[in-house]
C-alpha positions as CSV (number, residue, x, y, z in Angstrom):
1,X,0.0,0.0,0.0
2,X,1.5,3.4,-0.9
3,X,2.1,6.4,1.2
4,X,-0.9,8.0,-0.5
5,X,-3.3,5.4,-0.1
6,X,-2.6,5.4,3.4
7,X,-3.1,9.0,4.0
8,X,-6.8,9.0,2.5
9,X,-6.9,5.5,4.1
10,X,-9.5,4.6,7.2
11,X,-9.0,6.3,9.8
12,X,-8.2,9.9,8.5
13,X,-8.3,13.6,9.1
14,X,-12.3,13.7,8.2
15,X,-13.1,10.3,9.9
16,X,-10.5,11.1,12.6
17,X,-11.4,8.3,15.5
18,X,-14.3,9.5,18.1
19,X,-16.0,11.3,15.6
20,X,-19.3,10.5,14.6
21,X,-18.1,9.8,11.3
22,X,-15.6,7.4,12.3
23,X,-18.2,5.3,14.0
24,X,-20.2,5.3,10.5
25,X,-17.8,4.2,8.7
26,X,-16.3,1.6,11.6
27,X,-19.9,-0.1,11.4
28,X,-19.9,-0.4,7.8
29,X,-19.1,-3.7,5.7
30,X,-15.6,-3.7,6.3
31,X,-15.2,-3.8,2.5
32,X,-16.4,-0.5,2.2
33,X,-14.4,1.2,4.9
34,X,-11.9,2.6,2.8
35,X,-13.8,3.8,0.1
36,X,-16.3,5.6,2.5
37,X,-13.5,7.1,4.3
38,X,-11.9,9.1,1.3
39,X,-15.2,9.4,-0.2
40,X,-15.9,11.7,3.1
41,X,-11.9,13.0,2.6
42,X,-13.0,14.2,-0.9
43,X,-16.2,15.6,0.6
44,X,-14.4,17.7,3.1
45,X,-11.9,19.1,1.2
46,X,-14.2,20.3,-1.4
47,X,-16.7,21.9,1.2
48,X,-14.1,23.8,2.8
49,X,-13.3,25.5,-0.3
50,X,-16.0,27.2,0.3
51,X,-15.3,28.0,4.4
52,X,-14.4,31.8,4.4
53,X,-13.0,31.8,0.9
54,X,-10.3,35.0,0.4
55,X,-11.1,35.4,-2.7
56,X,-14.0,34.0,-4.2
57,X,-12.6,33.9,-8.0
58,X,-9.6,31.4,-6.4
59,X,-12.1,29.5,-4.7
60,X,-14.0,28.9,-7.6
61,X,-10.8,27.9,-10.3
62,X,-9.8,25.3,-7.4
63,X,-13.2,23.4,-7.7
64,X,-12.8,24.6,-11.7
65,X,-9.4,22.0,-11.4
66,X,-11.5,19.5,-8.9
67,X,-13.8,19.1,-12.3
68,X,-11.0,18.8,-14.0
69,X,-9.7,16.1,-11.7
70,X,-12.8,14.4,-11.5
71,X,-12.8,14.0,-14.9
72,X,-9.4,12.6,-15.4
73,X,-10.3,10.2,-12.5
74,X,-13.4,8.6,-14.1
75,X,-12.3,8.8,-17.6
76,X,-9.6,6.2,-18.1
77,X,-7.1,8.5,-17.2
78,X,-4.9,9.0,-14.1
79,X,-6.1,11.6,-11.4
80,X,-3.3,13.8,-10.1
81,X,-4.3,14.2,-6.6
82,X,-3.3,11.5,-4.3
83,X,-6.8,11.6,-2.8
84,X,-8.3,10.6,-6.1
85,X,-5.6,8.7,-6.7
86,X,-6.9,6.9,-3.7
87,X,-10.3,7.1,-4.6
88,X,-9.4,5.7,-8.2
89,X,-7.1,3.0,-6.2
90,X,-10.5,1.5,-4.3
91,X,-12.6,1.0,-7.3
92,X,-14.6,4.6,-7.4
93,X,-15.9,4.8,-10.9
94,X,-18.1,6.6,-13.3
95,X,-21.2,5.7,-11.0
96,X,-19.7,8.5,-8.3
97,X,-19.0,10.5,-11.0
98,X,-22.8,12.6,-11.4
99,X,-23.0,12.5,-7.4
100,X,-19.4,14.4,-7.1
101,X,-19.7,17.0,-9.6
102,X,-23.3,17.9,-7.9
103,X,-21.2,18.5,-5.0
104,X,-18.5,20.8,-6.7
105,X,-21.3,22.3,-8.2
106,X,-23.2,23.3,-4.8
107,X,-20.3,24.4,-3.4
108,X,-19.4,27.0,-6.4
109,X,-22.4,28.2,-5.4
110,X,-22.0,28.6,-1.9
111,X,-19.2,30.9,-2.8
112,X,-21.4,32.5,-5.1
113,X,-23.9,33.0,-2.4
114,X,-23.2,32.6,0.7
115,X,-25.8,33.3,2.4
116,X,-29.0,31.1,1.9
117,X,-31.8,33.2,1.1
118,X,-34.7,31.1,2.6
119,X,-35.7,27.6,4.2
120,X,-36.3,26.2,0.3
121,X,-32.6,27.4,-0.6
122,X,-31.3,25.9,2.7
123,X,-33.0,22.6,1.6
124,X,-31.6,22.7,-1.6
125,X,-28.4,23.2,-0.8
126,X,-28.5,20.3,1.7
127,X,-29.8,17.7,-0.5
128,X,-27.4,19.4,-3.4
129,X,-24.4,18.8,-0.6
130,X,-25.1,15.9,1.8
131,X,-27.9,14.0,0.0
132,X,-25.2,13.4,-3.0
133,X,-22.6,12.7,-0.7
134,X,-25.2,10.1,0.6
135,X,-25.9,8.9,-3.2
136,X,-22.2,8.6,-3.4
137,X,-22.3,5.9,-0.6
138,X,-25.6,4.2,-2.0
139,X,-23.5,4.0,-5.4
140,X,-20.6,2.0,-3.8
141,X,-22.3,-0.6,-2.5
142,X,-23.4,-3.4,-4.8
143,X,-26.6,-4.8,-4.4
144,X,-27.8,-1.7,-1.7
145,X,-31.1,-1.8,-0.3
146,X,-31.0,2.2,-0.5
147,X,-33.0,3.8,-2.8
148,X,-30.9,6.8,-4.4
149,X,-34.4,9.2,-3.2
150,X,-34.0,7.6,0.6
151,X,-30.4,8.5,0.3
152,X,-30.9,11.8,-1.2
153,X,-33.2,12.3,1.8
154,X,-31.0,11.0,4.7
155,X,-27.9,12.5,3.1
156,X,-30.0,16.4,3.3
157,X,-31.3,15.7,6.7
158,X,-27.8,14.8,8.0
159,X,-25.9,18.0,6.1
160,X,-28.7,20.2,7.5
161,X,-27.7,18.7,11.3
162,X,-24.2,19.2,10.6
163,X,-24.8,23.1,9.3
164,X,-26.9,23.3,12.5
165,X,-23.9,21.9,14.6
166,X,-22.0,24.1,13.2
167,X,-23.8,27.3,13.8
168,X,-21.5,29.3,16.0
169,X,-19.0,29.2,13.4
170,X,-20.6,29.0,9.9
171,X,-24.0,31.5,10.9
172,X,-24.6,32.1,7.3
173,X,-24.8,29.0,5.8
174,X,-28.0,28.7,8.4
175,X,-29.0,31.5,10.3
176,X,-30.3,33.5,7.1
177,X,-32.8,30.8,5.9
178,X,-34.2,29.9,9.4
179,X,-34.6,33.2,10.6
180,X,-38.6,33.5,10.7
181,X,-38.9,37.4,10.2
182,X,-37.8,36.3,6.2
């Protein structure tokens, strides 16, 4: 196993042991393991693009070379990151392909507007963030009970915890679409 498998590998720093995420993926078949834990690697890195972005035009050409490395990674060609290196390393094909650029894509426009303008918005943009990332899962497993809609569903309820978790720090990315003077 390569140094860069190993670094994306189960656990790391976005299923980092104690976490609720960690305990996810440590209850899942233990096939899966590793490709859940970069898949939520991936997901972290591209979300935090959008996390106080300096400058929103950088922001946006790094998820601009995230498309472009998505693409190289589920085209037959050879991904330059080592995380989707990784990712390509565990068997994550063209089926996570649709799934992650819906991701990019809600982030860009996170950038582009940071604050949510209403509850539908704030829906959106969880279903658009965690309810792909929980297609993503549904994807990798073979044979999955899941229904892509259930996923979608679960995967926007959790994101929508998460943003509420994270309140104190991220206000905007909540605060703005549940205030009930709008």
């Amino acid at each position: 196993m390569s140094r860069k498998t190993v670094d994306w590998g189960f656990p790391n720093e976005a299923v980092p042991i104690g976490s609720g995420s960690y305990y996810a993926v440590r209850f899942s078949p233990a096939p899966l393991r590793p490709q859940y834990a970069v898949v939520l690697a991936w997901y972290r890195k591209i979300r935090g693009i959008a996390c106080a972005p300096a400058d929103p035009g950088v922001a946006r050409l790094k998820l601009d070379w995230w498309r472009d490395e998505l693409h190289r990674t589920f085209e037959a060609q050879r991904p330059q990151h080592p995380m989707t290196i990784a990712m390509a390393d565990q068997g994550i094909g063209p089926t996570a392909a649709d799934p992650m650029h819906a991701i990019v894509d809600a982030t860009e426009q996170l950038i582009r507007q940071p604050g949510l303008a209403d509850i539908a918005a704030f829906h959106s943009d969880c279903a658009a963030s965690g309810g792909r990332l929980f297609e993503i899962f549904c994807r990798l497993e073979p044979g999955s009970t899941y229904a892509v809609e259930r996923s979608l569903a679960l995967g926007a309820y959790w994101d929508a915890v998460e943003r509420v978790c994270r309140l104190p720090d991220r206000p905007e990315q909540v605060t703005k679409a549940l205030d009930p003077r709008q």
